[in-house]
N, C-alpha and C positions, 0 to 999 in steps of 0.2 A: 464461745462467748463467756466472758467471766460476768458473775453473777455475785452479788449483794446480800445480805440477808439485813433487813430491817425490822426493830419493834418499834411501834406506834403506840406511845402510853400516854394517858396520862399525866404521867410522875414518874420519875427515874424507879428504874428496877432494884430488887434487892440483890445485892452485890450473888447470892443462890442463883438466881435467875437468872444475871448474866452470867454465869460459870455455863450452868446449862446452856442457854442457848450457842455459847462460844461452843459446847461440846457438838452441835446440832451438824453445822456443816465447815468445813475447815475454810473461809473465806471473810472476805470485810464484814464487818457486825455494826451498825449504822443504829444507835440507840436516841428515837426521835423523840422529845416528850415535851408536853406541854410546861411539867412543874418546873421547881425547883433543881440546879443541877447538883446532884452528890455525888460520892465516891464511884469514880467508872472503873476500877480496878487497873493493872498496869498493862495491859496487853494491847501493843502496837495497835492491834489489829480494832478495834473498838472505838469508834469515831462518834463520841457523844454531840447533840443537837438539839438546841434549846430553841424549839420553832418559833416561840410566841405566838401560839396558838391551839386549842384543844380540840380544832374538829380532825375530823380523821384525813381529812382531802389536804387540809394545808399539812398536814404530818408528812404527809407522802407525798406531797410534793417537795419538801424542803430535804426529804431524805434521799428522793431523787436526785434532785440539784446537788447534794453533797457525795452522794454515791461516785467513785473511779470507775466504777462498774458499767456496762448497757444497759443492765438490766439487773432488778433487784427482788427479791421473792420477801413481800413486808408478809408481817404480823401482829394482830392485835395483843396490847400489851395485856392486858385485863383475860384472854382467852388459854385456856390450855393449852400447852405447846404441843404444835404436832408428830407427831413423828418423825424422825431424820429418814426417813425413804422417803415419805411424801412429800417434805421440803424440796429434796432431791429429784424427784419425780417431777416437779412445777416446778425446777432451775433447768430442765435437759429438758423439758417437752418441745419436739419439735416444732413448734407453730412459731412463726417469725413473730407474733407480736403479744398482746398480752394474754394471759392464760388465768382463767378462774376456777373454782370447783363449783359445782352444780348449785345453780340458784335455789335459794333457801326463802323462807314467806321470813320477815322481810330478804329482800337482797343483801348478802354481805360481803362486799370486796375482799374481806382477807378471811383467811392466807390468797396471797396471789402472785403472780409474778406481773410486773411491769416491766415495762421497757420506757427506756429514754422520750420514744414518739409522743408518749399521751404528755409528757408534760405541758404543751401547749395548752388543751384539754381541761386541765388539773386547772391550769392558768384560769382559765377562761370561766370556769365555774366559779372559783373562788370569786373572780374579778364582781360576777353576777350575782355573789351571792347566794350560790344555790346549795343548797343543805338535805338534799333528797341524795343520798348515797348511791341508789339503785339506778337514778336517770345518768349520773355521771358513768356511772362503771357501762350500763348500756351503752353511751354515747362511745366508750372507748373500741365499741367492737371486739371487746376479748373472745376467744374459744373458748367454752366452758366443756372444762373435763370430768367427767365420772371418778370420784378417788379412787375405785376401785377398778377400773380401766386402767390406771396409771399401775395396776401390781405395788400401791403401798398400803392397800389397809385404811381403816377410816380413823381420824383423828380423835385423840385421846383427850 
């Protein structure tokens, strides 16, 4: 399954950040952000997305929808990037459908991997309005995985 890697900002990245994250995992880099678009650097591979909108659900929804990918492993643009194993570790876990790491007080969807399915999902919350992150990502039925079951280490 080819897999996606998405940030959820915001406001476009500093051209640092995108080098790093291009460095993360060698596949499509899907840069979703609310602001302003700036310099996305020259690399094929970096498919800038000006969602028109700054909650996190229409981010990842619009990055879904532009994603080639099934499936896409997003990340919050504002958080530490994780480590390249544990990215890696949540793009290959076997479970057919969406994959989370262990619920945190609040719930936080990302890092996570999605798949194509939930956009319906994604749809339907936004359509309602709803802004509880934690009811949506429940609704999605993901597996939530132990980072540390995954053999990559806890995020940086």
């Amino acid at each position: 399954m080819r897999i996606a890697l998405a940030l959820l900002a915001a406001e476009a990245p500093a051209p640092a950040r995108l080098a790093e994250l291009a460095a993360l995992l060698d596949t499509e880099l899907i840069i979703a952000c609310a602001g302003p678009r700036t310099a996305w650097g020259s690399a094929s591979s970096v498919r800038p997305l000006q969602a028109g909108a700054d909650h996190p659900l229409a981010l990842l929804h619009a990055a879904l929808l532009l994603a080639r990918a099934e499936a896409l492993v997003a990340l919050a643009g504002e958080d530490p990037l994780p480590p390249a194993a544990l990215l890696r570790a949540l793009a290959t876990h076997p479970a057919r459908g969406n994959v989370l790491l262990p619920a945190r007080a609040p719930l936080r969807p990302l890092p996570g991997r999605y798949r194509r399915g939930c956009l319906g999902a994604l749809r339907r919350a936004l359509l309602e309005g709803e802004r509880d992150l934690g009811a949506v990502v429940r609704s999605l039925h993901a597996t939530i995985v132990d980072e540390h079951a995954l053999g990559a280490g806890t995020p940086s």
